[in-house]
LOKEFI-213496 format. One record per atom (N, C-alpha, C): x, y, z negated. Coordinates in steps of 0.001 Angstrom, whole numbers, padded with zeros to 6 digits, always signed. Layout:
% residues N
XYZ;...
% end
This chain:
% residues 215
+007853-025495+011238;+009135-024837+011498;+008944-023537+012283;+008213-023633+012978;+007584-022239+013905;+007192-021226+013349;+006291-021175+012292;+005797-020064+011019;+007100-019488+010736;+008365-020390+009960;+009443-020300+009873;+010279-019327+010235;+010001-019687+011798;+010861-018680+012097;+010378-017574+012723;+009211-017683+013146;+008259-016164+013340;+008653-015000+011981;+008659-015545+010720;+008776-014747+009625;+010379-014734+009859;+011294-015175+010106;+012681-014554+010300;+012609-013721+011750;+012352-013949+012240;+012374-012638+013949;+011036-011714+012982;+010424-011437+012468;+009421-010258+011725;+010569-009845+011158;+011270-010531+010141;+012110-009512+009137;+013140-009135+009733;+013799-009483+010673;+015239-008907+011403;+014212-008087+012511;+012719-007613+012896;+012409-007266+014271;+012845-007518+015294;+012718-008755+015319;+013658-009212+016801;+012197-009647+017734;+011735-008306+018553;+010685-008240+019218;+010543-009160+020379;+011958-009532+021200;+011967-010481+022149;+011693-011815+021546;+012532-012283+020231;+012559-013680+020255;+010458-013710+019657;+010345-012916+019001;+008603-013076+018570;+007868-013033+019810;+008225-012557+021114;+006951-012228+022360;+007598-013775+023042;+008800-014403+022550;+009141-015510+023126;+008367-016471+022774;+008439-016540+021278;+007690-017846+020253;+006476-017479+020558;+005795-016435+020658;+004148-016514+020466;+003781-016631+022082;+004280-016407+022959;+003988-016856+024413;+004012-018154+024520;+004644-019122+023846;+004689-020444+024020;+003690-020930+022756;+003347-020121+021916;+002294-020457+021020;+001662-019776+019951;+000801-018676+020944;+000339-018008+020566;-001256-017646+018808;-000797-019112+018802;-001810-019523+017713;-000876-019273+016475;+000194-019234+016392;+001074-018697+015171;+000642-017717+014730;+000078-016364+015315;-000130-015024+014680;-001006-015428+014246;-001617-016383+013998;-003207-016494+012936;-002934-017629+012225;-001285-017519+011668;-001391-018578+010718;-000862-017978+009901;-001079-018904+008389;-000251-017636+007203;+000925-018236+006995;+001738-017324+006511;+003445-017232+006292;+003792-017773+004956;+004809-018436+004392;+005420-018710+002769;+005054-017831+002229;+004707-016621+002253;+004179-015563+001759;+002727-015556+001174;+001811-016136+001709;+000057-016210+001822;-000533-015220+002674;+000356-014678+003711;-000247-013324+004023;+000372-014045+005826;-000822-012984+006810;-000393-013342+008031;+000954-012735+008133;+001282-013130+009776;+002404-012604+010586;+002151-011323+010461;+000785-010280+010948;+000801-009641+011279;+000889-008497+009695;+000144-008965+008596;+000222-008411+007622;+001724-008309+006576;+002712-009215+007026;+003963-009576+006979;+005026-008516+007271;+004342-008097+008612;+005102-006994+009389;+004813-005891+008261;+003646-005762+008149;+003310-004386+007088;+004420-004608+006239;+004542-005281+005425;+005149-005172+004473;+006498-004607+004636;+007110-005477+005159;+008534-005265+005786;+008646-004081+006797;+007643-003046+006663;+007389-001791+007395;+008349-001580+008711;+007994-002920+009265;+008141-003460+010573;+007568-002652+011646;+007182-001033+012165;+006223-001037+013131;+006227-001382+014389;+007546-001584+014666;+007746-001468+016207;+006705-003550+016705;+006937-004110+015473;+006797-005615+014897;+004973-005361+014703;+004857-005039+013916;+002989-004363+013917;+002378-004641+015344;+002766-003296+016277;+002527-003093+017355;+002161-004264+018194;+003657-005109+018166;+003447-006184+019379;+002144-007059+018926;+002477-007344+017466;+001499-008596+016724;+000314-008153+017138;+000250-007124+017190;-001826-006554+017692;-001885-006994+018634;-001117-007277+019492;-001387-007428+020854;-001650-009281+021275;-001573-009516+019660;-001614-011252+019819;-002902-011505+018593;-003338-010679+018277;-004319-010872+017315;-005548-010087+017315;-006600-010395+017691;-007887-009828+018844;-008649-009665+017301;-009014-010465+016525;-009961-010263+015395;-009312-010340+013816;-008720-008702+013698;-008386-008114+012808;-009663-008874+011093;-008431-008813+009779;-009600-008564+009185;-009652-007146+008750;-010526-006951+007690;-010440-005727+007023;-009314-005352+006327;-008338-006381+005649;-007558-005903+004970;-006290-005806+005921;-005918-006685+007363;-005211-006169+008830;-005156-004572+008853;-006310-004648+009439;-007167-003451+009873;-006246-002211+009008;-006647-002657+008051;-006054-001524+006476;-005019-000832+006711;-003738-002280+006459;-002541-002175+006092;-002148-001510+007863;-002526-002003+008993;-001725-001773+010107;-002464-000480+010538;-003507+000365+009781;-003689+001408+009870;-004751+001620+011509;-005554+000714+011159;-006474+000710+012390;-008407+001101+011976;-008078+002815+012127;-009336+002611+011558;-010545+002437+012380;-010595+002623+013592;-011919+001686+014420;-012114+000731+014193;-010981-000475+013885;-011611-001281+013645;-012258-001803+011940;-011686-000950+011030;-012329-000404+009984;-013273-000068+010127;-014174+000695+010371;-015051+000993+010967;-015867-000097+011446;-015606-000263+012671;-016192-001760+012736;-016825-002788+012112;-015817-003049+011406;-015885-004132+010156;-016286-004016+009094;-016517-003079+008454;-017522-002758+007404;-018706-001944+008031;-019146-001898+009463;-020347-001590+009342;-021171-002871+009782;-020320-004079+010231;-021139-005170+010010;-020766-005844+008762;-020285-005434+007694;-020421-005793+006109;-019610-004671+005250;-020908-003908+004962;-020263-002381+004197;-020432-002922+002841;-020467-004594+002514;-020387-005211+001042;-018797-005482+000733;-018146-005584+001760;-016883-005868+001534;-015853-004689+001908;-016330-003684+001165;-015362-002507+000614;-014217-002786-000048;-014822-003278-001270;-014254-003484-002115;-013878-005131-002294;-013731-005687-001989;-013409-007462-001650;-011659-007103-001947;-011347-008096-001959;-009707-008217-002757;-009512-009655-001323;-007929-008807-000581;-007146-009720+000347;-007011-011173-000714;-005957-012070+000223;-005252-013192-000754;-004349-013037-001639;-003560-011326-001513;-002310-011233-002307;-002872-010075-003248;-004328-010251-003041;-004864-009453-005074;-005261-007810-004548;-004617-007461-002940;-005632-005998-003400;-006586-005708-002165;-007155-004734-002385;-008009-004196-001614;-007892-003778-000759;-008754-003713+000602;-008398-002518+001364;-008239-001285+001358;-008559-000402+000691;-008074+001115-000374;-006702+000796-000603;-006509-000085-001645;-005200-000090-001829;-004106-000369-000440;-004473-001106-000052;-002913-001721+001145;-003172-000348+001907;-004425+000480+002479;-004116+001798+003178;-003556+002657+002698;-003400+002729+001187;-002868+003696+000345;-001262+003528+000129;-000786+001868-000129;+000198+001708+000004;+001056+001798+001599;+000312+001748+002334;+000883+001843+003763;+000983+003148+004661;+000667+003865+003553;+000734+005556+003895;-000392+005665+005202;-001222+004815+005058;-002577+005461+005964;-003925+006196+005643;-003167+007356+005686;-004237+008524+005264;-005851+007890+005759;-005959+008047+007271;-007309+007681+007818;-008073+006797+007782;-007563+006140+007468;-008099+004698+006271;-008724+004771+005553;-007556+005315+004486;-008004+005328+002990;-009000+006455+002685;-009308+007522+003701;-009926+008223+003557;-011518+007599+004210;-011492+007518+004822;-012636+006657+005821;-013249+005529+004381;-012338+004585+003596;-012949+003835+002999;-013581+004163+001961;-012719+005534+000966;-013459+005976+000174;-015062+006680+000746;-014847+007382+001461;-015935+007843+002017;-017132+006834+002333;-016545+005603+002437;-017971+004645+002431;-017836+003656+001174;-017484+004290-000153;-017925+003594-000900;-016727+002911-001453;-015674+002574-001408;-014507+002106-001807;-013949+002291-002739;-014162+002545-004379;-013812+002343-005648;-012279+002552-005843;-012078+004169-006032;-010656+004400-006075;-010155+004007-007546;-010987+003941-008092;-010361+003282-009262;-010265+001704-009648;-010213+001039-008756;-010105-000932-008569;-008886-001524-008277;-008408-001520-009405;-006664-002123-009357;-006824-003854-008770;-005398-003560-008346;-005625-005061-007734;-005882-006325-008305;-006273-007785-008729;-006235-008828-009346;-005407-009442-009195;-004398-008880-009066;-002655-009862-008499;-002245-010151-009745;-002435-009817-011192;-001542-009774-012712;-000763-008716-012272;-000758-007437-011268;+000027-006214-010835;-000780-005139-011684;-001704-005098-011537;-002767-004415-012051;-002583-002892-011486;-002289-003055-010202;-001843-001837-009419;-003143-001039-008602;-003273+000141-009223;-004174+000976-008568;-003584+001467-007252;-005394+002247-006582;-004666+002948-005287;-003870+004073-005573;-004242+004733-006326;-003203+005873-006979;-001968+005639-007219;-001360+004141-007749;-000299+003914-007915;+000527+003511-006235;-000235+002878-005926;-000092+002412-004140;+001006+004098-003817;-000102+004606-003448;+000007+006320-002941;+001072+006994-003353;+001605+006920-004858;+002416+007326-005573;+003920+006564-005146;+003572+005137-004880;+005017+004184-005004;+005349+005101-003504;+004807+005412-002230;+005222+005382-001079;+005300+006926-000914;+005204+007941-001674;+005330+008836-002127;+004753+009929-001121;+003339+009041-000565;+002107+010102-000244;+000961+010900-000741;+001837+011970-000934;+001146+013191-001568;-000505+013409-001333;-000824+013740-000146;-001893+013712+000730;-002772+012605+000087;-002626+011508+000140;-003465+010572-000038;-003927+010403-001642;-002742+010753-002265;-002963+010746-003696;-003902+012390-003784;-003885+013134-003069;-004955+013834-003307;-006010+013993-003151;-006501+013256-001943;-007385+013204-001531;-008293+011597-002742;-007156+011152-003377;-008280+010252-004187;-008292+010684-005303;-007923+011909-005606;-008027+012812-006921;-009224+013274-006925;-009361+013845-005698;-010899+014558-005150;-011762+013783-005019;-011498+012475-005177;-012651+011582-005152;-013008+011073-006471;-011896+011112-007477;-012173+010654-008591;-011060+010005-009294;-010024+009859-008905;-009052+008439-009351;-008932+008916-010541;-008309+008094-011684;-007212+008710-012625;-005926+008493-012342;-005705+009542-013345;-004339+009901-013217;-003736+008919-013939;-003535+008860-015110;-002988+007758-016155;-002910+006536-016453;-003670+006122-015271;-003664+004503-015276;-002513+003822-015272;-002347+002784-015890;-001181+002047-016307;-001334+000722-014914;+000146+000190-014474;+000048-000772-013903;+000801-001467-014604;+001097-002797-014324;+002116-003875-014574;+003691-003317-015535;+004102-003641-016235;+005081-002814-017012;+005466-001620-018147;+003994-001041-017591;+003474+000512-017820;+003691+001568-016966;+003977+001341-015903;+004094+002629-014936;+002844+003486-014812;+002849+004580-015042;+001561+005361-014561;+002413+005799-013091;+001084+006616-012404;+001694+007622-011173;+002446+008468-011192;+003242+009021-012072;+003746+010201-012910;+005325+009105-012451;+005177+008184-013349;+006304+007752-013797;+006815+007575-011863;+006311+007043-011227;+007084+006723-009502;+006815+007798-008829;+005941+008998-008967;+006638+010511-008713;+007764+010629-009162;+008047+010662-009835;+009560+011282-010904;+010533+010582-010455;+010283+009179-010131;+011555+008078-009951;+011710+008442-008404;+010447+008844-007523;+010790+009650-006224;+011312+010441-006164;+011641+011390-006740;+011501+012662-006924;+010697+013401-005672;+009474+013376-006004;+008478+013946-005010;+007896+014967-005916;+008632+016298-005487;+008000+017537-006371;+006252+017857-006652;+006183+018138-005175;+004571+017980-005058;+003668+017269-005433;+003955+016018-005787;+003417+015140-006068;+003143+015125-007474;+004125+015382-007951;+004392+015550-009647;+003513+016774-010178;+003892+017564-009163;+002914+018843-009680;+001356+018894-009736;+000578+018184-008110;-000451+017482-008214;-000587+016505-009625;+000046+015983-010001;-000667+014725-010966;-000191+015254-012060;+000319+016777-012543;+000291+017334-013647;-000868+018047-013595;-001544+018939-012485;-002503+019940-012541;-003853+018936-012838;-003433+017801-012852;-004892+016964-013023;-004498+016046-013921;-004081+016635-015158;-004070+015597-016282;-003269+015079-016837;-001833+014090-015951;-000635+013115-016208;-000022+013966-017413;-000036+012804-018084;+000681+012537-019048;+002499+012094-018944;+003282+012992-019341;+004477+013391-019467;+005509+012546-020228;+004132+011901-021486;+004971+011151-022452;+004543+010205-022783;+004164+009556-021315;+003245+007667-021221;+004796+007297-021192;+005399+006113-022098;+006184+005161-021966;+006020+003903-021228;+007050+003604-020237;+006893+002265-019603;+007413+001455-020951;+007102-000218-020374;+007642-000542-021582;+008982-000865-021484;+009811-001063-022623;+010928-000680-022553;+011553+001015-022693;+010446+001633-023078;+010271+003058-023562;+010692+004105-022607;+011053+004011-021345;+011228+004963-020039;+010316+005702-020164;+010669+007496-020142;+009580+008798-019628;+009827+008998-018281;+008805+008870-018048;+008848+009701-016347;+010483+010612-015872;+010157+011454-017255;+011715+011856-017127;+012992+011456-016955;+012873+010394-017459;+014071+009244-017755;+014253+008635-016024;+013197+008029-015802;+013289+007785-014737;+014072+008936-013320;+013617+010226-013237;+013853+011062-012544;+015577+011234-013096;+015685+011120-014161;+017233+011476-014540;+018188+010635-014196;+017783+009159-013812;+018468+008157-013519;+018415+008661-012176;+017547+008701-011236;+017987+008532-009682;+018557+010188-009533;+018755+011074-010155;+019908+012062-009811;+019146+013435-010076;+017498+013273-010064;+016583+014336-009631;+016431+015259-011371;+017925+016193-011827;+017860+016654-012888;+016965+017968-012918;+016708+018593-012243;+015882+019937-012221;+014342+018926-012609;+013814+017948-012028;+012848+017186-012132;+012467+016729-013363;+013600+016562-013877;+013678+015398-015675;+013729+016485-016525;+014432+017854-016343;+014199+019108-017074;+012387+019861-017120;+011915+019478-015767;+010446+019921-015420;+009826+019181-016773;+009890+018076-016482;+009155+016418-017299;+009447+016469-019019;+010594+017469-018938;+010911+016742-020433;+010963+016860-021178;
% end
């Protein structure tokens, strides 16, 4: 019942009642949630930071994919220099550490991991089939999606549905972004399935100068 409700005070951030529950039992932050994922990786999701923050302060031995998502790169660092084999290793919920830094808009991360070896092109094993490029793209960090351009990514990779990176630029409407992943390749007239263009997408959430660019 305690897991329970640690994951309801994470999703409302109710920072008192969590420094309440984990003071009286502090072994909760190292248990996993209905989710498969810790408290503390929980918070990521639910882009909880103020919730992040405290949880570090109850959880002393990060893993790599922690580390990732809560954007801690010393201890990145750390941790793959006593196993620089598990770069590329896949969390419990299918992705990598590349990916969850990419999805969590942590530049210094994701940059740090490629730099030691981290396979920007290794979609997750969730049945998502979600690259870091796509990660980068959904949270609509420009920066990061460039910096794994320069490392190598593709552009056109398909995830789950058919989304390429193109297609959740456009549905962002993140100009820059779009323009980056045109000057390097994206394809304009990849169909999701269900036959959506990038354009289509951008025309639905309002972004018409965007769907005119695309179309």
């Amino acid at each position: 019942m305690s897991i329970e409700r640690l994951e309801e005070y994470i999703a409302a951030a109710n920072l008192d009642a969590i420094n309440t529950l984990l003071g009286r039992d502090p072994m909760l932050a190292k248990q996993k949630t209905s989710l498969n994922v810790s408290p503390l990786m929980l918070s990521c999701y639910y882009k909880q930071a103020s919730v992040t923050g405290l949880l570090l302060n109850y959880v002393s031995d990060l893993t790599l994919f922690e580390a990732a998502a809560a954007g801690k790169p010393d201890d990145v660092a750390r941790l793959l220099a006593a196993n620089p084999g598990a770069v590329d290793n896949y969390a419990d919920d299918g992705f990598t550490a590349l990916g969850l830094a990419c999805y969590f808009g942590r530049f210094d991360v994701a940059r740090y991991l490629v730099m030691n070896g981290a396979n920007v092109n290794l979609p997750s094993n969730n049945g998502f089939n979600v690259f870091p490029i796509h990660s980068a793209a959904a949270g609509s960090y420009t920066e990061i999606a460039r910096m794994l351009i320069e490392n190598g990514a593709q552009v056109n990779v398909v995830q789950q549905a058919g989304a390429t990176p193109l297609h959740s630029a456009a549905q962002n409407g993140n100009l820059d972004l779009i323009i980056l992943l045109l000057e390097n390749g994206a394809e304009v007239y990849t169909r999701m399935e269900g036959g959506k263009l990038p354009a289509d997408l951008a025309r639905e959430k309002g972004f018409d100068e965007i769907a005119e660019i695309l179309g």
